[in-house]
C-alpha positions, -999 to +999 in steps of 0.1 A: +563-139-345+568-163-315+590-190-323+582-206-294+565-187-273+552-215-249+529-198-230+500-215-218+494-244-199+485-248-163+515-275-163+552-271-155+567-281-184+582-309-158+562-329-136+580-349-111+607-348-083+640-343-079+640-378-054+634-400-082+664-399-098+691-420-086+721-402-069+744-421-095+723-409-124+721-371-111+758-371-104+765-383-141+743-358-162+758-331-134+794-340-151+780-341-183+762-308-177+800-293-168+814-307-195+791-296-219+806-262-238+780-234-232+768-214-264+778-174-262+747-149-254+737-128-283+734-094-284+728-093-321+741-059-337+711-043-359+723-048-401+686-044-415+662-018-400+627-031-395+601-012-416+564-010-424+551-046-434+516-060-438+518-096-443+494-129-440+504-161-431+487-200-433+490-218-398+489-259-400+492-287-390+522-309-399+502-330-422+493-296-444+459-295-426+455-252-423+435-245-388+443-207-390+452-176-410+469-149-398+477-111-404+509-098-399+514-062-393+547-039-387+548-002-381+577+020-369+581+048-354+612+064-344+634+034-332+605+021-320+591-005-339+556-025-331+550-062-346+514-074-345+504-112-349+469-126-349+458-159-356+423-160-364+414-203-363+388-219-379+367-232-351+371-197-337+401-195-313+425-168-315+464-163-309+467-129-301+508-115-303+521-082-294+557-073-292+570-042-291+608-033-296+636-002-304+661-008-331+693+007-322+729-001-324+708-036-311+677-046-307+660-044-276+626-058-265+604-030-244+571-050-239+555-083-251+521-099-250+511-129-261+470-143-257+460-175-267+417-181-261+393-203-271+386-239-279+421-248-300+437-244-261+424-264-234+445-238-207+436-200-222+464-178-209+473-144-213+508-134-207+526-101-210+563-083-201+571-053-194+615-047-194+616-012-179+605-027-148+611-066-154+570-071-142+558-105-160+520-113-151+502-146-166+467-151-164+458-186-173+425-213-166+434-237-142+416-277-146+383-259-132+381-234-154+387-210-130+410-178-138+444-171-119+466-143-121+509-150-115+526-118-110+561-114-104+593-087-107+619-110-129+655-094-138+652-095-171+681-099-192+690-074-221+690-095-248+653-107-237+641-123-273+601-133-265+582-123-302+619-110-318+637-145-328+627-141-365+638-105-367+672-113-345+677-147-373+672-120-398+702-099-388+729-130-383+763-123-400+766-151-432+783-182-414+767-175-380+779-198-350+756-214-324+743-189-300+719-186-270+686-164-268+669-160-234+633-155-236+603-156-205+575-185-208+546-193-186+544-227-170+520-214-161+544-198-134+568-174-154+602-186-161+632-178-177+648-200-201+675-204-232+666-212-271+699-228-281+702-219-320+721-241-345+725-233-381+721-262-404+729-251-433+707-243-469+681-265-482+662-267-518+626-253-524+606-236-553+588-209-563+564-217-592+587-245-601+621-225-599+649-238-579+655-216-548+679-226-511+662-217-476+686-213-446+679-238-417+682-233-383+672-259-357+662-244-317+662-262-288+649-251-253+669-252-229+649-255-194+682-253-172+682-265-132+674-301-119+640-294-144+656-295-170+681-328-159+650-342-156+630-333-189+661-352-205+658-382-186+624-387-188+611-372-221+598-340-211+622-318-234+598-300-262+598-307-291+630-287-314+619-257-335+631-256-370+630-219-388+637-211-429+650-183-441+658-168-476+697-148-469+712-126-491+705-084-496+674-087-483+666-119-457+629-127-451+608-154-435+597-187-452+586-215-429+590-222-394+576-255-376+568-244-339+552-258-306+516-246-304+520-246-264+530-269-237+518-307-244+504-294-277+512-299-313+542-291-334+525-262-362+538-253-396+538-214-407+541-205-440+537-175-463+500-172-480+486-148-508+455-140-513+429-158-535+407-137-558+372-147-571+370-153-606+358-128-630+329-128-657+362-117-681+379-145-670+352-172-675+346-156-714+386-162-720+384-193-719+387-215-749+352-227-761+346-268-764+348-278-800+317-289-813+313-324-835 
């Protein structure tokens, strides 16, 4: 699952220059910036082997308006396991995720894709990574509608977390600290930046009115560089990321709230069973209307 994947957009996720920004201001946040205490990089030890999973999911709006259902699939192979996401929406657009990863002592990502088409995203964009050889392509809409292609040799890092920040939340210790996960984005340019990850603690929910705690954690991109100085100052930053999980034995996915892409809206994921028709057994169970 991409939580947040960011990928589309013809847009840097900054717009502006360096020159507007006073040199008092920039030598301030530059001291702030050294001040700051950096998070540690995670290279999350595997303590729950991924297995074979079908699930469906309800994609939303914030306001509990669903726009999408989606299928989640899981096979493994090996240590090789592949996680398959796809968003089918309701005026027909489609998110389309692929992400493909070994579980070892770690987990490490070998390829990702992510497609997002169709009327839902006013910048289509296809974007996929391949590790072994750190190539990252992006092929997005510019304002025309016209198609370009970014390619480009990155060095990607080891702990490289596009499509696996669910399954590396999955596998935290109990009290985890903050910590850092670098994943690539397209803006539409590919870059590398940092999801800083803060626990919040446990909060309350139900399941068929019975009292059950959620753990909360809270993700904030970091964009890094003078861009990301600047998405500070001027209210560029995105939007924070907020994922709950159930811990104990057996840790699983409840809710996340998620940027759809660049400039777009903040969507809610959530778990979803399916609805059956009602049967002609069911209708005759029912208790007959007392007649007067």
């Amino acid at each position: 699952m991409s939580i947040p994947s960011c990928p589309s957009g013809h847009r840097s996720l900054v717009q502006g220059d360096a020159t507007i920004v006073t040199a008092r201001v920039f030598r301030a946040l530059v001291v702030f910036a050294t001040l700051s205490p950096s998070l540690r990089a995670a290279n999350i030890p595997l303590r729950y082997k991924e297995g074979l999973t079908h699930g469906f999911l309800v994609l939303s709006t914030l306001d509990g308006n669903p726009i999408a259902v989606g299928d989640l699939s899981e096979v493994v192979r090996g240590r090789r396991v592949t996680n398959h996401l796809v968003y089918r929406f309701k005026d027909g657009s489609v998110q389309d995720e692929t992400t493909v990863f070994s579980q070892g002592g770690t987990f490490r990502l070998i390829t990702y894709r992510l497609i997002q088409k169709g009327p839902t995203f006013p910048h289509p964009s296809d974007l996929s990574v391949t590790t072994s050889n750190g190539q990252v392509t992006v092929r997005y809409n510019d304002d025309k509608g016209n198609e370009k292609v970014e390619n480009e040799r990155m060095k990607l890092p080891s702990d490289l977390a596009n499509g696996m920040v669910l399954t590396l939340l999955k596998n935290l210790s109990s009290n985890p600290a903050p910590f850092e996960l670098p994943i690539v984005i397209a803006t539409p340019k590919p870059r590398i930046v940092k999801l800083q990850i803060s626990p919040q603690g446990t909060e309350p929910f139900t399941l068929v009115g019975m009292k059950r705690e959620a753990l909360h954690f809270v993700i904030k991109i970091d964009i890094g560089g003078i861009s990301g100085v600047l998405a500070s100052l001027f209210g560029k930053q995105p939007p924070d990321a907020h994922i709950w999980l159930i811990g104990g034995d057996a840790p699983t996915f409840v809710k996340s709230e998620t940027l759809s892409y660049p400039g777009g809206p903040v969507w809610r994921t959530e778990l979803v069973s399916p609805v059956w028709p009602k049967t002609e057994g069911e209708d005759s169970k029912k208790p007959e209307t007392e007649k007067h």
